[in-house]
N, C-alpha and C positions, 0 to 999 in steps of 0.2 A: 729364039727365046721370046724377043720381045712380038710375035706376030703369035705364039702360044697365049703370053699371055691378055695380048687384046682379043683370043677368040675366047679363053676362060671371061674376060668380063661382057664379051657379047652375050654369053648362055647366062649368067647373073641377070642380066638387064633383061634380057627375053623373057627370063622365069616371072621379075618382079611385074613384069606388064602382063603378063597370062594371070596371075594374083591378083592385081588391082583389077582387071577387066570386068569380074562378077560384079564387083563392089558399085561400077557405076552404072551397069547394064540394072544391078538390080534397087529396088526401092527399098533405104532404110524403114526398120522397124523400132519403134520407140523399146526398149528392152533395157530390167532394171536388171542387174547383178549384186547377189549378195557377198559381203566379205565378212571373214575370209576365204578367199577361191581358191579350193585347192586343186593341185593339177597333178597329173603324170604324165609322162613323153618318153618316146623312141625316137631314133635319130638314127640315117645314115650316109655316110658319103666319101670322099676322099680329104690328105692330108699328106701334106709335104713339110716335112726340116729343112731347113732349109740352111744349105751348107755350100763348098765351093766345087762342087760332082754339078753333071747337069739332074738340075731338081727335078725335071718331068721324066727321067726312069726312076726318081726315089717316089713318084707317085703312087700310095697305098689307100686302100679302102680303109673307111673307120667305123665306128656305132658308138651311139650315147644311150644312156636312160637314163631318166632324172623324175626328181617326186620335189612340189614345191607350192605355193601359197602364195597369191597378190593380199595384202595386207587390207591395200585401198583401193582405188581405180589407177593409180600412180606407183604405189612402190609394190614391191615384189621380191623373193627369195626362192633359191631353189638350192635342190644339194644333187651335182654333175656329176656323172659318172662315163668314164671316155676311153678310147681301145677299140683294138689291142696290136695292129700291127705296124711294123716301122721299119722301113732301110733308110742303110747310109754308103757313102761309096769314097770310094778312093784312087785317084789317077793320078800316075805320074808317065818320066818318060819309058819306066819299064813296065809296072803294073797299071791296071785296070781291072777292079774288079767291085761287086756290090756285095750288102753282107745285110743278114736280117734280123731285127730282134724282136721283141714283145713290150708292150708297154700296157697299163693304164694308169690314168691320171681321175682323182675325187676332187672336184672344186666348190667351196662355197660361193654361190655368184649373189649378187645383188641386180636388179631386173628394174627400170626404170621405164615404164609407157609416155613415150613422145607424144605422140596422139592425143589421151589426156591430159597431160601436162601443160599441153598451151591451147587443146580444144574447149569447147563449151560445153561438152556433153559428157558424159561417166561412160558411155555405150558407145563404140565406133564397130564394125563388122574386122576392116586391116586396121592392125595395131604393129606400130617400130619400136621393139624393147630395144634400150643400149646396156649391156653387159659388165660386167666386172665382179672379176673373184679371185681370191685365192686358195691354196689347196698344196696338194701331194702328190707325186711323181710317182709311180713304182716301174722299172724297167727291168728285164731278164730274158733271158735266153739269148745269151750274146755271142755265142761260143764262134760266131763265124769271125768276126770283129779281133778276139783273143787271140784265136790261132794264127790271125797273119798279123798280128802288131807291130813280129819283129821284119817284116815288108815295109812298113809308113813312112821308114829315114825321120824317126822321131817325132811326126808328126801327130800320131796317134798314142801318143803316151799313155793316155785317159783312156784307153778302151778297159772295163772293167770283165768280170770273168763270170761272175754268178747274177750278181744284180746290183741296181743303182738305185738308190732314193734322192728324190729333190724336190724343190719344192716346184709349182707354180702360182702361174698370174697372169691372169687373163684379160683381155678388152675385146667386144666383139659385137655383134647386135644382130636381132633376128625380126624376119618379117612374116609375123601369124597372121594369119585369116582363118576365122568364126565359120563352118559349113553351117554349124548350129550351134544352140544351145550349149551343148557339151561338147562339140569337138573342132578342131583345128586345125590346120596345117601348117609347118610354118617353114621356113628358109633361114639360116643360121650359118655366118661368117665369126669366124674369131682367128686371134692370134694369140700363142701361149707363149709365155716368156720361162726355161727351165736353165738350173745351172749347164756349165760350160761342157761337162762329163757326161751329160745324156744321151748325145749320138756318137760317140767315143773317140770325138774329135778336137783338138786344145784351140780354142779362136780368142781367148783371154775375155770374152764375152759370155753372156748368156744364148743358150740355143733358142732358136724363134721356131716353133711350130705352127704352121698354117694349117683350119679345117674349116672345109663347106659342106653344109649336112643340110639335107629334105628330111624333115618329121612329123609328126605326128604326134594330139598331145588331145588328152579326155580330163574335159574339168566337169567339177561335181556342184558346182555351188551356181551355176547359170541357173535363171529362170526369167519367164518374162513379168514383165509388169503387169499387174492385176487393171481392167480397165474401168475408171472409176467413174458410175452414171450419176450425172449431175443434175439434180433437180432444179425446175424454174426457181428464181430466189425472188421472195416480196421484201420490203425493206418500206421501213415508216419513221418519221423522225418525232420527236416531242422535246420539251424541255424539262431539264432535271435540273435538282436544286444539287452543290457541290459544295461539301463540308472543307474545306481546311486551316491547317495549322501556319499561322503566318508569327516567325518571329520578331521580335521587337528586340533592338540591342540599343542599350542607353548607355553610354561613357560614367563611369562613378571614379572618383579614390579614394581608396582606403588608406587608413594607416595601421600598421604594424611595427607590436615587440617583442624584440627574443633575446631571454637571458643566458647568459652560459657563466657557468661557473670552472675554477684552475686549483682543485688545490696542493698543499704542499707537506711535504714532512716536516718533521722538526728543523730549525736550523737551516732550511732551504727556500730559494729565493729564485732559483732558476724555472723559466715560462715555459714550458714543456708540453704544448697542445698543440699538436697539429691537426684534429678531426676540428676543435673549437675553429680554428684558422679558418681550416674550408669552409665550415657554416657561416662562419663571419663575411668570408668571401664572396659568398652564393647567393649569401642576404643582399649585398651591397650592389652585385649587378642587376639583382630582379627588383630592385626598390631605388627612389629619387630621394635625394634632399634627406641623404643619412646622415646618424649621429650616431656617437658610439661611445659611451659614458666607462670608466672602467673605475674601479673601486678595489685597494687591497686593505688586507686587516692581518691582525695576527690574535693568537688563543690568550687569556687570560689566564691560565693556569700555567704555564712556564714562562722563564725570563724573566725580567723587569719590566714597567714599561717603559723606561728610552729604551731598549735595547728592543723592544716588540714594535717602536716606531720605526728602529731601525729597521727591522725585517720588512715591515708592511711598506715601506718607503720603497727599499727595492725592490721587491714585489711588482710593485705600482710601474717605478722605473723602464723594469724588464719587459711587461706587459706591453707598455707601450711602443718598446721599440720592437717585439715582436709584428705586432700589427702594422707599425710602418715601415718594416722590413719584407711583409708580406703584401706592402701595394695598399695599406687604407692611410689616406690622404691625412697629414697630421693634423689639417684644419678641422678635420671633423672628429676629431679626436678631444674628451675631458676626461682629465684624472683626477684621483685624490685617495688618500692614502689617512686611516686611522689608528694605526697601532691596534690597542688590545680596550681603546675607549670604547670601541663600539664592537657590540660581539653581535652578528647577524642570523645566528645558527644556536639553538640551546645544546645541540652536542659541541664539547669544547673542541675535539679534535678537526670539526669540519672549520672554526673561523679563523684557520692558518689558510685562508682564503682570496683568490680575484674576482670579483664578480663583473662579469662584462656585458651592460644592454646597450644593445641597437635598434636603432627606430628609425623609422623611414613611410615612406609613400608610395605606393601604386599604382598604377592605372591599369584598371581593370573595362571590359565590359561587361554588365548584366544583361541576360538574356531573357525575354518574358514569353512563356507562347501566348497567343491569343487564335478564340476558334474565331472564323471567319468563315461565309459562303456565299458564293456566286453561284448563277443561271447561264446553263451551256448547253446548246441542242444535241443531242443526242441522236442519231442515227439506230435502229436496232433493225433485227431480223423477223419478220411477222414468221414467213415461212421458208 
């Protein structure tokens, strides 16, 4: 087995140096490529399951075709199409025998150029994609597998009768070389990973499928780079006068006042503002060396006035420990309270009222543009 498979990786390594040899026998060519680069490919070659039979009599031929797009000089997609022949085997100490069925598998792969990816150029002749996809299993024609199940001593439990679906997943990578423009060759190793039931044998695992495939692949979107004649360049310098905007920022402080008014129903004394609060809030951290004056009253049209001093009193009261219930410092806090002596408002019903100003300071900058212009040589192009 293992002198099999150091001669399978001797013909790999043989292949990949017959591929590389054009590439430094011959002179690159500067070549642009447009994207998206669509492509199609054939493919054919052998592929082993690989299971506990000796794997190199389950060695079968395979064929791909696929149709797919490089996005950019790095990334890439393609949609796989793979088949169609497959054995599996089975030995013990009475039986020995192998058994054939059918498969294909449709993979979406994702396509990754090595070569671009850490070369300096978008154009190389051999390019090393690294693989990876998932997809769809379809197997059938297993009838050899069915008929002797009840031979396996349990072991093939899983041998199915019509057909299998499953899914795969794929890792693998291929090595294209550019003959031209539009077409390619390349060499192509993967390993597909399918549920346990695909070669109709139970290993509590997923089945590993091996393929090595020679193809061929015609893309439409190569072309070469147009060659661009450059004429002698003259260049003269002079000087130019340069307009700009330069700003000027000067420190100022303002002051600022905002009133907010609380009113009440009849007979009511309770401070019920919470929008008034936030603003009150808002003020005091965007502003210095606040003060916050509050003022209550009551209407002159109901009650008495001691009983309307009463209410404006509490009023006033509650006001205040709203505010320094919600974090405003009580130092900077003045009240005072007038009953129905002083009415602020000519509708009666609004001077059942709190009136609360805050004042305070800011530091601001003002900004002024000023045009301004300097002299800077200039370089231009005569011809």
């Amino acid at each position: 087995m293992m002198k099999r498979l150091k001669s399978l990786c001797a013909i790999v390594a043989a292949a990949l140096f017959c591929l590389a040899m054009p590439v430094n026998a011959q002179q690159e060519e500067e070549v642009s490529v447009s994207y998206p680069q669509i492509f199609v490919g054939a493919q054919g070659g052998g592929q082993i399951t690989l299971t506990d039979y000796d794997n190199w009599k389950l060695l079968t031929p395979t064929a791909s075709l696929s149709v797919g797009s490089f996005f950019t000089p790095i990334i890439g997609a393609r949609l796989h199409v793979n088949g169609m022949w497959n054995k599996g085997g089975f030995m013990n100490s009475v039986d020995n025998f192998r058994y054939k069925y059918k498969y294909v598998t449709t993979d979406l792969d994702l396509m990754v150029n090595m070569v671009t990816l850490f070369g300096k150029k978008y154009y190389y002749p051999l390019n090393i994609y690294l693989i990876g996809g998932i997809g769809m299993n379809y197997a059938w024609d297993n009838g050899d597998a069915f008929a002797r199940q009840n031979m396996m001593d349990e072991v093939l439990t899983m041998a199915y009768e019509k057909n299998s679906i499953s899914h795969n997943a794929r890792i693998g990578a291929q090595l294209d070389y550019n003959l031209s423009k539009h077409v390619s060759i390349n060499l192509e190793v993967a390993a597909n990973c399918l549920k346990d039931k695909y070669n109709s044998k139970m290993s509590a695992r997923g089945d590993w499928q091996l393929t090595a495939q020679l193809g061929v692949a015609y893309k439409f979107a190569a072309k070469k780079k147009k060659k661009v004649v450059v004429e002698e360049e003259i260049w003269e310098t002079r000087q130019d006068t340069i307009w700009y905007d330069e700003t000027i920022v000067t420190p100022k402080t303002e002051s600022a006042e905002v009133t907010w008014t609380v009113f009440y129903k009849i007979r009511e004394s309770d401070f019920e503002a919470d929008k008034q609060l936030a603003e009150i809030g808002a003020f005091l951290k965007e502003h210095r060396e606040c003060k916050v004056d509050i003022k209550s009253y009551a209407d002159a049209q109901t009650g008495n006035p001691k009983i309307n001093m009463e209410y404006s009193k509490l009023r006033q009261e509650k006001a205040v420990k709203a505010l320094t219930d919600a974090g405003v410092p009580l130092s900077a806090i003045t009240s005072s309270y007038y009953g129905d002596t002083v009415q602020p408002f000519v509708e009666n019903d609004k001077n059942r009222v709190t009136i609360i100003i805050a004042s305070g300071l800011k530091d601001i900058d003002e900004k002024q543009i000023q045009k301004k212009f300097k002299t800077e040589e200039v370089r231009y192009r005569v011809k």
